[in-house]
N, C-alpha and C positions, 0 to 999 in steps of 0.2 A: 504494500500500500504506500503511496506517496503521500507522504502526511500533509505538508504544505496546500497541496492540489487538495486534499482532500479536504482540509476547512477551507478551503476557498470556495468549494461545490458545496458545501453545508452554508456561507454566505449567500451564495445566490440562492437554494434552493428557498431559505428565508427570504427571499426579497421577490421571488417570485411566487410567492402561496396562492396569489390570487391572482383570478384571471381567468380569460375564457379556454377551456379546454380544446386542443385539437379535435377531440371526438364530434365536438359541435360543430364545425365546418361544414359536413357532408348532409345533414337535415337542413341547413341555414342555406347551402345550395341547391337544394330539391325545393326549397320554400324561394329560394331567390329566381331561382327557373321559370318552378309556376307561376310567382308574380308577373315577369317578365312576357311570358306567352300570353298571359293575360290581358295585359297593357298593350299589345302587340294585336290583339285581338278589338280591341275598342279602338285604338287607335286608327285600326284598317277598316274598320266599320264608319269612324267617324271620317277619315279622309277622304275615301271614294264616295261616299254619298253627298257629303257636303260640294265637294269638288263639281260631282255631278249634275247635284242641285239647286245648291247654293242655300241650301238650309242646313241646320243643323238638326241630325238626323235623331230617332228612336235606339237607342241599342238595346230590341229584343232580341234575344238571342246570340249578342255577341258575346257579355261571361260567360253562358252556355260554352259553347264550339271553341274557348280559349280555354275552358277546365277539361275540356276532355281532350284538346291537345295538349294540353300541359303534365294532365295525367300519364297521357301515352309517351310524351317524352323524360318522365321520372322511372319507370320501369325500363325504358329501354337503355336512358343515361345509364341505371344502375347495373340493367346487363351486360353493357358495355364496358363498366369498372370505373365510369367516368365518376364517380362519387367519393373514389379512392383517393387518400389524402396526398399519395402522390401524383396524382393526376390535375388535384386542385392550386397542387403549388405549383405547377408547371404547366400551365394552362397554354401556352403558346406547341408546345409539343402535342395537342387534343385539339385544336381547333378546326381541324377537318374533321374528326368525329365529331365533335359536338356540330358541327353543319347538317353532318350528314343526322343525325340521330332526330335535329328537327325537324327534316325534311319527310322523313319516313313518317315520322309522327304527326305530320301536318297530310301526307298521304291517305295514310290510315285511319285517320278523322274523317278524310273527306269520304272515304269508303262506307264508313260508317253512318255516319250521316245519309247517304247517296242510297243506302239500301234498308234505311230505318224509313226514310222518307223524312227526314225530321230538317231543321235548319233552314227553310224553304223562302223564307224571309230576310234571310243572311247571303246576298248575293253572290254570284261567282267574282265579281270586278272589286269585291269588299275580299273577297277570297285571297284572291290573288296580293294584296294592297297586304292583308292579316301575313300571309308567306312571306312577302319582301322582307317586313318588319322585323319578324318575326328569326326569320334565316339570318339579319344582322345584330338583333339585340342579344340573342344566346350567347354566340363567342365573345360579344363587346362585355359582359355581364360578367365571362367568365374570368376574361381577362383582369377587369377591375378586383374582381373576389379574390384573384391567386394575388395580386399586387398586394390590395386590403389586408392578407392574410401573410403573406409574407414580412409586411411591415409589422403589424402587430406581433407576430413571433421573436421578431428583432429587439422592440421594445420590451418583449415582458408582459403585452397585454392579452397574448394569446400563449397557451402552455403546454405542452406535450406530457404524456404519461409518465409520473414521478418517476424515475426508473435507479436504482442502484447495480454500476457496471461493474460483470464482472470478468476475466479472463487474461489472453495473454497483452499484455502492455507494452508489445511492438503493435500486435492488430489495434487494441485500444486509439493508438497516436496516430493511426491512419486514416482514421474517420473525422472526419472535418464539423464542423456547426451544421453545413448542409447536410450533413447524412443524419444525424441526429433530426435536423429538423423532418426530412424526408421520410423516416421513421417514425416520426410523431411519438416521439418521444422527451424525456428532458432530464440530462443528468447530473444528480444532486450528489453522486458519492461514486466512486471509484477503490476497486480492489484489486490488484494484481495475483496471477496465481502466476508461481515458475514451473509449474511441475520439474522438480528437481530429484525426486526420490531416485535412487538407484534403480528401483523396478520397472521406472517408465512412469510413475501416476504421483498420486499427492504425495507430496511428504508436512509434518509436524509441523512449517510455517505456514503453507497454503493452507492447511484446517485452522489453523486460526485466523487468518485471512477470513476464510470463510466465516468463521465466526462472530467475526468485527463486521462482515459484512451486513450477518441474518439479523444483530443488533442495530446497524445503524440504519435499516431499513422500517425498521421499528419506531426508532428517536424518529426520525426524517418523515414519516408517514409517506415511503415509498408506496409506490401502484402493483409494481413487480421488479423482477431482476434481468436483466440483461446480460444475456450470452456471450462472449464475443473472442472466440480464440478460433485456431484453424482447425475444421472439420477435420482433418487428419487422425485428431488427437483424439478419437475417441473412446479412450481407456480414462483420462482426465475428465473428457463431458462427462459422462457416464458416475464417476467418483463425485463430480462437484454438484451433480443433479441430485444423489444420494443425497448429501450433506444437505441439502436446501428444503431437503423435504418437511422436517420440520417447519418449516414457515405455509402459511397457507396463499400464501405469494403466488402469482404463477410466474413461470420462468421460460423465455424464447428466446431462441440460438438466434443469432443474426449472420449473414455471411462473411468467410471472411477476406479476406481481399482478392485469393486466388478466384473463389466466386463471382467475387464482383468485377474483376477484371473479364470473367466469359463474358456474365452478364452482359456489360456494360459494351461490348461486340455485339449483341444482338437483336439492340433497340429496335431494328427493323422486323423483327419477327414479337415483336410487342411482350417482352418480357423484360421484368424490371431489377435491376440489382440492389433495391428498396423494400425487402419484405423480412419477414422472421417466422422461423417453425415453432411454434407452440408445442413447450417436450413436458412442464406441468401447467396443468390448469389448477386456476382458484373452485373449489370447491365450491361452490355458487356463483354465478355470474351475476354482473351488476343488476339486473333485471331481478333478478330472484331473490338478490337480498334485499331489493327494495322494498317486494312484495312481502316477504316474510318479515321485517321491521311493520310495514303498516298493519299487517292482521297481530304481531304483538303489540304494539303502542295502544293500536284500534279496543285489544278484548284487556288490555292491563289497565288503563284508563276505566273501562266500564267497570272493570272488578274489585276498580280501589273504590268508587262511589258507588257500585252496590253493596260492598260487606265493610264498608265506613264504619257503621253500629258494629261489628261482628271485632274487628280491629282495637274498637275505642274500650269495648265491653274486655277484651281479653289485656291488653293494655294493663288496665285497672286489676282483673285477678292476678297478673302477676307479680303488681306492686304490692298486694295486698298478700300475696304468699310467700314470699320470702323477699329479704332483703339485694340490693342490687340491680341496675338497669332493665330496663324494658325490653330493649333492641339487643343482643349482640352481635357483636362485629368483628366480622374475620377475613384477615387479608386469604382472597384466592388469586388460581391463575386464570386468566379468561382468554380472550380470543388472541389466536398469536402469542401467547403466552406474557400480555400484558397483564400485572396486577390490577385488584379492585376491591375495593371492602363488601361482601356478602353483608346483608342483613337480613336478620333471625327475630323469633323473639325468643325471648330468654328460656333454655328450660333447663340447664341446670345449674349445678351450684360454682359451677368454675368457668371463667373465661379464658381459656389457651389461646394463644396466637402466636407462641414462636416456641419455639425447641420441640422436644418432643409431644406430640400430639396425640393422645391417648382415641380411637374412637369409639362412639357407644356402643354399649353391650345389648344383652338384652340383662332385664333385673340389674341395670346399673345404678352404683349406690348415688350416683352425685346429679341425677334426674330430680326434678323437686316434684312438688304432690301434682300442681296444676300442670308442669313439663312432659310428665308424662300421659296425661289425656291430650296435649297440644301436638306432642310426637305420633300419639297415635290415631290421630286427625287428620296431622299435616297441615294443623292451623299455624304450627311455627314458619311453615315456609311462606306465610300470606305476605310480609313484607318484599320479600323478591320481588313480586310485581313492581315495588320503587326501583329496585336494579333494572326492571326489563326495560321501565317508564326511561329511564337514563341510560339505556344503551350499554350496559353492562355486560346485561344477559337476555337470553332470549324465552319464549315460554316453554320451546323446547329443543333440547341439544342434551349432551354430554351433559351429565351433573359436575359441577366443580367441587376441587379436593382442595383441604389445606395443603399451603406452599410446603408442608413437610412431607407430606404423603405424595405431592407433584414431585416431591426431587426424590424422594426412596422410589419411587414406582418408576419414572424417565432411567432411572443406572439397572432398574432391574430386567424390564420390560423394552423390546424395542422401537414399537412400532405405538409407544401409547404419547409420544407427544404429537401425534397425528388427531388425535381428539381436541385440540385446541385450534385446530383450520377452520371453527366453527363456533360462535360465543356459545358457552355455558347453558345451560336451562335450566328453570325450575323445576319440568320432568324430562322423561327423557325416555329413548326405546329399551334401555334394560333395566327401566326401572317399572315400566309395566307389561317387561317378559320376564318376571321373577326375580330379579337379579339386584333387589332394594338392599340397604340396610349394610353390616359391618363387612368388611373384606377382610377377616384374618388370616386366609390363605392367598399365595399369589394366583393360583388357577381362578379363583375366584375374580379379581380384577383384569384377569385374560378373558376372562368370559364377560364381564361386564364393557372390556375396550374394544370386543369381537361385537357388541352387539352396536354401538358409538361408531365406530367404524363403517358398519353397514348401515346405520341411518345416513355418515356425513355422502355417501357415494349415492344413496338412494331417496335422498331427499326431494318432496315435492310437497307441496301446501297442501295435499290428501291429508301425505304421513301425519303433519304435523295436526290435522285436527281429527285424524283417525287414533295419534297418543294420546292428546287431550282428552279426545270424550274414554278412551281405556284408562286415562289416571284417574277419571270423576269414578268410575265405576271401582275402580282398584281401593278407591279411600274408605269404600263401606267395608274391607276384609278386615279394615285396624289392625294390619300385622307391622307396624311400624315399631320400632322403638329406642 
């Protein structure tokens, strides 16, 4: 790692927190297109008639015949790839496609029209007038957008995918600002591997490398990791892909120079030396964790203001049952294995939070009278809802362990800091496939990370409210304790 470089990339990544995202370009030009045809459409309606007879005409029909050309030119732009963010910054190398893409589109409307019968009002000489416009405003449009967009990217007003680089640091030095930006990406932290080991693969610096990396991807609120060594070396891909998989980051190869020099020979067969292989994906895609954030915010919200009373009332028995706090609070690991303070309510007589962590029995002595009716309720778990409300945790994922049983389970267990690619839950799939309550053997937490595991892969907004309505039904067994 190149220290200097590397808090220079931690300055700007701060200075550029905000801003418009590169992802937004390619809807903001399907929306500037259609505008555009639109405009191109009244325009041609209003020229040729006026032109012709010296009034100012009706435009029925002409938003009509401009949305359904507009429409057919966003389908076909996008089958054409024209929406690709390396097509948008380079809009002078597309402007014969995008000519031709409105012309087809403006074809196919007429077709359309010609055999609905419809449009009959919309003249052929208004037609013609809508096409001129029309076949000049698309590329004028584009042109200004790749400008627009190019400028904003310079300044910092427009931002590429946080991305933390990792690989060899001769490839690194070869890629310029342009290739960066052409990637749609933007990078805040840089890591060098040497692969130096004697065997041919990592050796003891590059794992920590890597380790400085999966951290600062953390601190930085990287998007994901960036690839970038020679395809050659795929005994090191392969090792540094291992390593990362604790992170729930996704991770793409990029090419590396011998690539991009084919590449970059065979721009006339329309292939780009501007792209990356997806070798991990994020365990939910942006879409999915939108969705699954609003149905927990949506039902934690309703659940705090319907058992309001249910909260207040137990609140009160527990101040009255023994002495000591209402709430307790315990640092967990949560998503990507950032910490967060769980909230409980109180049900026994000790508060642990650090060194050894005892967990409950059944018949355990330090359960007070009221803790254990609340345990065997799972009325203590009612507060979570405040974690889900703040993004902590979600209503259902992986249960979280104290940070002492996260570091004895991560040294003993391989594959269980993979349960953290996913925040937390209040329930979860193996806690309403039997699998509740103490772990005092390790098979036991293999079986409960085996079942975690197959929720984070087979996740979908069913599971999650096909566990829910099994944990409502689970809580009348009272085998909690």
């Amino acid at each position: 790692m190149h220290i200097a470089r590397h808090s220079s990339y931690e300055a700007r990544a701060a200075r550029r927190e905000f801003g418009l995202s590169c992802q937004a370009l390619p809807p903001i030009a399907a929306a500037l297109d259609v505008g555009l045809v639109l405009l191109a459409s009244v325009a041609g309606r209003i020229g040729y008639e006026y032109s012709t007879t010296n009034e100012f005409p009706s435009l029925d029909g002409a938003p009509g015949v401009g949305l359904i050309v507009g429409a057919f030119f966003v389908l076909l732009a996008r089958m054409a790839g024209l929406y690709e963010l390396q097509a948008l910054l380079a809009p002078i190398r597309n402007v014969a496609r995008v000519a031709a893409v409105s012309a087809i589109s403006l074809l196919a409307a007429i077709c359309i029209l010609f055999l609905l019968k419809v449009g009959a009002d919309y003249s052929r000489g208004a037609m013609v007038v809508f096409a001129a416009v029309a076949l000049a405003l698309a590329p004028i449009g584009r042109l200004l957008l790749g400008a627009a967009s190019r400028s904003g990217i310079r300044r910092g007003a427009i931002k590429g995918r946080r991305v933390v680089t990792l690989g060899d640091a001769g490839e690194i030095e070869r890629l310029g600002q342009s290739d960066f930006l052409h990637f749609g990406i933007d990078e805040i932290a840089r890591f060098a591997v040497t692969g130096a080991s004697t065997h041919g693969g990592l050796d003891g610096r590059d794992r920590a490398r890597i380790a400085q990396a999966i951290e600062a991807s953390r601190r930085l609120q990287a998007r994901e990791f960036a690839l970038i060594m020679p395809w050659s070396r795929d005994r090191e891909i392969s090792e540094v892909c291992g390593l990362l998989r604790v992170s729930p980051l996704p991770v793409r190869l990029y090419p590396d120079q011998k690539i991009r020099n084919v590449l970059r020979q065979q721009k006339e067969h329309g292939f780009s030396q501007h792209f990356s292989v997806t070798i991990q994906r994020a365990p939910l895609s942006a879409g999915e964790r939108a969705i699954k954030r609003a149905l927990d915010v949506a039902i934690a919200v309703a659940a705090l203001f319907v058992l309001a009373p249910l909260l207040l009332l137990t609140s009160l028995v527990i101040k009255l049952d023994s002495p000591g706090p209402v709430i307790f609070r315990q640092r967990r690991c949560g998503f990507d294995n950032r910490e967060f303070v769980i909230l409980k309510f109180r049900t026994m007589s000790v508060l642990e939070d650090d060194g050894p962590i005892v967990q409950a029995k059944r018949d355990d002595e330090r359960v007070t009278r009221i803790g254990r009716m609340l345990r065997r309720t799972s009325i203590d778990e009612l507060p979570q809802l405040i974690n889900v409300v703040r993004g902590d945790m979600s209503l259902v994922g992986p249960r979280p362990h104290a940070i002492a049983h996260d570091d004895e389970f991560k040294a003993r267990i391989g594959n269980y800091a993979l349960r953290h690619h996913v925040k937390p839950g209040v329930t979860g799939a193996a806690q309403v496939m039997g699998l509740r309550g103490e772990t005092s053997r390790l098979s036991q937490m293999e079986q409960r990370l085996e079942r975690d595991l197959w929720y984070i892969d087979h996740w979908s907004l069913t599971l999650d409210l096909k566990i829910m309505a099994m944990t409502c039904l689970a809580l009348f067994r009272l085998d909690a304790y």
